[in-house]
C-alpha positions as CSV (number, residue, x, y, z in Angstrom):
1,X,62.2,-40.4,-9.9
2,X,59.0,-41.9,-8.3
3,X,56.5,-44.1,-8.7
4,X,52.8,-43.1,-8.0
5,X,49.6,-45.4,-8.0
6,X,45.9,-44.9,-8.0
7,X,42.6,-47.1,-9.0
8,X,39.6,-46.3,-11.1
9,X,39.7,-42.7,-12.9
10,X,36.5,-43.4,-14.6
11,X,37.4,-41.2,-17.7
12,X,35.2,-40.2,-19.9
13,X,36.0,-37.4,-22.5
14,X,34.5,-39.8,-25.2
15,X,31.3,-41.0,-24.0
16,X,28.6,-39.6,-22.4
17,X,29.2,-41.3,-18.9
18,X,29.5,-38.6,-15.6
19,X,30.6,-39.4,-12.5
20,X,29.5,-36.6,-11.1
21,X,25.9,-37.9,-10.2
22,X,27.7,-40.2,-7.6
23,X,28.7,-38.6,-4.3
24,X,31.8,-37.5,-3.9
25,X,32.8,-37.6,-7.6
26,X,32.3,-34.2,-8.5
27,X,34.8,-32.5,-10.6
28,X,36.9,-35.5,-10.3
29,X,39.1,-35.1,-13.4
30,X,39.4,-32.0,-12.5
31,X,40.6,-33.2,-8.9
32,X,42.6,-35.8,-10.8
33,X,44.5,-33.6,-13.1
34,X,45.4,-30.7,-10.1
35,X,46.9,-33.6,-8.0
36,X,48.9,-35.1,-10.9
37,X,50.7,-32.0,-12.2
38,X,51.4,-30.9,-8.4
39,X,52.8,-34.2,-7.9
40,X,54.2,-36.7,-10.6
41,X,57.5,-35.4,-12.7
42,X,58.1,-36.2,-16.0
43,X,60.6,-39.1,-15.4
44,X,57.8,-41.1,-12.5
45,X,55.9,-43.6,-13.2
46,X,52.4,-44.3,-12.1
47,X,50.3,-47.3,-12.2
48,X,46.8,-47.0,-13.0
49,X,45.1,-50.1,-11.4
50,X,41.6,-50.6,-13.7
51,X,38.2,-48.8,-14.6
52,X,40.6,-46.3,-16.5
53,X,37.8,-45.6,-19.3
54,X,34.1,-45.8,-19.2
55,X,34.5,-46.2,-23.7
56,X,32.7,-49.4,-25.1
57,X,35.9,-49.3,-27.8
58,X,39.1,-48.5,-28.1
59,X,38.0,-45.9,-30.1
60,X,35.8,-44.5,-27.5
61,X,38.2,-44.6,-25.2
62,X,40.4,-42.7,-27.1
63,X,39.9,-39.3,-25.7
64,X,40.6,-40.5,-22.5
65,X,43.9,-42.4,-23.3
66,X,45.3,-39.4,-24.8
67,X,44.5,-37.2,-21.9
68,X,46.4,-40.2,-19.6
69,X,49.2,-39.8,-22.2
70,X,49.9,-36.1,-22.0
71,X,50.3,-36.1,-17.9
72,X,53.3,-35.9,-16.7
73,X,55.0,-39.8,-16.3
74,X,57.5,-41.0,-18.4
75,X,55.0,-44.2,-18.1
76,X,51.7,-45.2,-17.2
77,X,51.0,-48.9,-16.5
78,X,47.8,-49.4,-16.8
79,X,45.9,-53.0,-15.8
80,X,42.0,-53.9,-16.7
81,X,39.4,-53.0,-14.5
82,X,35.6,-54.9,-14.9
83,X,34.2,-51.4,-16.7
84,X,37.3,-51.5,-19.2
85,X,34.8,-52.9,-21.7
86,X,37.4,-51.1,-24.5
87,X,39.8,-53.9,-22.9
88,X,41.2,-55.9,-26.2
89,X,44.1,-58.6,-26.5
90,X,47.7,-57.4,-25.7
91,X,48.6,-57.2,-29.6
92,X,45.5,-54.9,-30.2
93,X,46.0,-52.8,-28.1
94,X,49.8,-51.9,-28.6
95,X,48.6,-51.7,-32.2
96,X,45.7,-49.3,-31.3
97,X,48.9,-47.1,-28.8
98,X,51.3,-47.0,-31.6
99,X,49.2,-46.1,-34.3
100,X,47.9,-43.0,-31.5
101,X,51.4,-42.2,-30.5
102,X,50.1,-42.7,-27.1
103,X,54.0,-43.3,-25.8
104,X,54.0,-43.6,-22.3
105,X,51.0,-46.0,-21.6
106,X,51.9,-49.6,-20.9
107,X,49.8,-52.6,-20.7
108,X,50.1,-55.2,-17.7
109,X,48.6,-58.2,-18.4
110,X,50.4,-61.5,-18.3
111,X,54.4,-59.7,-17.6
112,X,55.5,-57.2,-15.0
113,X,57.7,-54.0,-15.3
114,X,61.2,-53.0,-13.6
115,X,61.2,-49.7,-11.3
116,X,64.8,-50.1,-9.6
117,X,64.5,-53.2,-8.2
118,X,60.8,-53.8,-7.9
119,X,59.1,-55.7,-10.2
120,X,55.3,-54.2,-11.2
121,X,52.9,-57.4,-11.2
122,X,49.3,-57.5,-11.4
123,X,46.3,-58.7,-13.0
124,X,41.9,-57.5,-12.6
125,X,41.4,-60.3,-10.1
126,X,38.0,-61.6,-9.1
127,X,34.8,-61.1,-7.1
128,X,35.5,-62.7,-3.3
129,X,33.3,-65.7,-3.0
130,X,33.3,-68.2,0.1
131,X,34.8,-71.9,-0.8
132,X,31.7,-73.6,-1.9
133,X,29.7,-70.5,-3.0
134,X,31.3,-69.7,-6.4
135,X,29.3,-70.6,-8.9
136,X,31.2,-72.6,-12.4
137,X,32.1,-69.6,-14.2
138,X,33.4,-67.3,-11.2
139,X,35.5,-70.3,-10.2
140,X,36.5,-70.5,-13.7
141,X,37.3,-66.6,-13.7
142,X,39.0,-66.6,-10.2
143,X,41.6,-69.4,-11.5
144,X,42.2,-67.4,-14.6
145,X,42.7,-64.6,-12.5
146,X,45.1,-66.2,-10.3
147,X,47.2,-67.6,-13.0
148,X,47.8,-64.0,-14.4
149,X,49.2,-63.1,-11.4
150,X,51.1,-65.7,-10.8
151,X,52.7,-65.7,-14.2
152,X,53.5,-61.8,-13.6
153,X,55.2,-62.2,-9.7
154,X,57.1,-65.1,-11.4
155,X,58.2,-62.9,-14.4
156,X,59.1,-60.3,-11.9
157,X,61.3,-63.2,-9.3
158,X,63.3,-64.2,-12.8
159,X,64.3,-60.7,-13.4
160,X,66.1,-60.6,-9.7
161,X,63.2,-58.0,-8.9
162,X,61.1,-57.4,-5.8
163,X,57.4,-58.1,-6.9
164,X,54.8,-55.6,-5.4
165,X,51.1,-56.5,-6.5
166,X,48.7,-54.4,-8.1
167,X,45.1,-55.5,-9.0
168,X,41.7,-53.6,-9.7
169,X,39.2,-56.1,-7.1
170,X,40.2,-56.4,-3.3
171,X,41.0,-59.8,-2.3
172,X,39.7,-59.4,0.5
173,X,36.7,-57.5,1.5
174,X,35.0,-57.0,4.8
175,X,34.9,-60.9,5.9
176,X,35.1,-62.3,2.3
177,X,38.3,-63.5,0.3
178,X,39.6,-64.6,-2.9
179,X,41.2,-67.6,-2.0
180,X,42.9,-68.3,-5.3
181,X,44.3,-64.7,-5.7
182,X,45.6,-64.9,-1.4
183,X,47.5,-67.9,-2.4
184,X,49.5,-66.5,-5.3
185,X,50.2,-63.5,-2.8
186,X,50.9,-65.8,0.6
187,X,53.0,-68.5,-2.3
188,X,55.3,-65.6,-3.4
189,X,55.6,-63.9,0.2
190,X,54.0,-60.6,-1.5
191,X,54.0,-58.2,1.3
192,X,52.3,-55.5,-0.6
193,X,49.1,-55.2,-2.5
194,X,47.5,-52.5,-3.7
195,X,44.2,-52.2,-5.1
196,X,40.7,-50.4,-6.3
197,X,37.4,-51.3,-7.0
198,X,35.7,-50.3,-3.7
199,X,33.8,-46.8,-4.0
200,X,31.7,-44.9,-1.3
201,X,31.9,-44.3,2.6
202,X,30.0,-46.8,3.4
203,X,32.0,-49.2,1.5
204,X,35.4,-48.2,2.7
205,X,34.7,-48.6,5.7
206,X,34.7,-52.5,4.8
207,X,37.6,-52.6,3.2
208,X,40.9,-53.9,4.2
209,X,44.0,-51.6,4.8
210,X,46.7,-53.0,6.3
211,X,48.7,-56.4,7.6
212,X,47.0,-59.2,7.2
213,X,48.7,-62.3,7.3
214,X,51.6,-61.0,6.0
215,X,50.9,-58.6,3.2
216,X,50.1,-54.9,3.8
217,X,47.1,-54.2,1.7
218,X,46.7,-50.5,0.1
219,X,43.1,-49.1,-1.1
220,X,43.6,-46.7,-3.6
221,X,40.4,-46.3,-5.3
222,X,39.9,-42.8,-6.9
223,X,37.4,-41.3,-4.3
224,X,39.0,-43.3,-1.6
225,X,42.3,-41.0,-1.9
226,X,40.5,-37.7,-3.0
227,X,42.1,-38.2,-6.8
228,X,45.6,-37.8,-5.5
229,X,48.0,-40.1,-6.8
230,X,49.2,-42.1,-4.2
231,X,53.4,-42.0,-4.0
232,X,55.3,-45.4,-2.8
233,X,58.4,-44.7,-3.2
């Protein structure tokens, strides 16, 4: 039993959205699917960290759930990206899995999940803005944000389990942070974060892996790892 992660599959079986006009995104379900049935067993879980579905609907995104659902994963935890326009409330969206039979897709938003002994928190997260800069409604957003989070590490901490963070924006980018989101992470003592959003060479090269004040930080956008889900344990 493992448990796998990667960021942003872009799927699009229901819309008319390619990715393969973008460098470096060709074939990439293709990619995706190879990597997943060489690597994840039917009793692993893998979380699926945003920008799963380029569908404006649940309905659109249909196609695409149900090709998630039939990989090999006893579950997928998937949390909203900023293209999950499909993205409903909590009680919608269990409604709209259960009525598909999409069984092994979970939703984390506001609670965490138990592998072993770690607890699975996350939450979208925000653009990085300096202190100052933000305008009303992405400071509005960012506290949101970090409220999510903080809600799921607690949920996790209550449950006796080790939280490990999973969000779909970096917080931090290049020389630019999200303060609110760094201090849930440095107020539980996260030391690990994973996380997506960042696509291209160019753009990689500004993003953050490693230790940085205390917390290892992970990129696992979909291009960034060559569609291979990424194992952590």
């Amino acid at each position: 039993m493992s448990l796998f992660v990667i960021g942003d599959t872009h799927l699009s079986f229901g819309v008319q959205k390619p990715m393969d006009i973008f460098a470096g995104w060709e074939n990439h379900t293709e990619l995706l699917k190879k990597a997943w049935l060489e690597r994840v067993q039917p009793e692993d879980t893998v979380v699926l960290a945003g920008d799963i579905s380029w569908g404006m609907t649940l309905d659109e995104a249909l196609p695409d759930f149900q090709w998630l659902n039939d990989l090999p994963g006893k579950e997928k935890i998937i949390l909203k990206g900023n293209h999950d326009y499909w993205w409903v409330t909590m009680k919608k969206m269990q409604a709209f899995f259960d009525a598909h039979q999409l069984q092994t897709l979970r939703i984390l938003h506001n609670n965490c999940y138990a592998y072993e002994n770690i607890g699975i928190c996350g939450t979208r997260g925000w653009v990085n803005m300096e202190p100052g800069e933000e305008t009303p409604d992405d400071a509005k957003i960012s506290a949101r944000e970090a409220q999510r989070l903080d809600v799921s590490v607690t949920a996790a901490e209550q449950q006796g389990l080790r939280p490990a963070v999973f969000l779909h924006y970096p917080p931090l980018y290049g020389a630019s942070c999200n303060y609110p989101m760094l201090d849930v992470l440095w107020k539980h003592q996260i030391t690990d974060c994973w996380y997506g959003h960042v696509h291209g060479k160019s753009q990689h090269k500004c993003a953050v892996n490693g230790v940085r004040s205390g917390v290892n930080y992970h990129l696992i956008s979909g291009d960034y790892v060559q569609f291979i889900p990424q194992k952590i344990v």
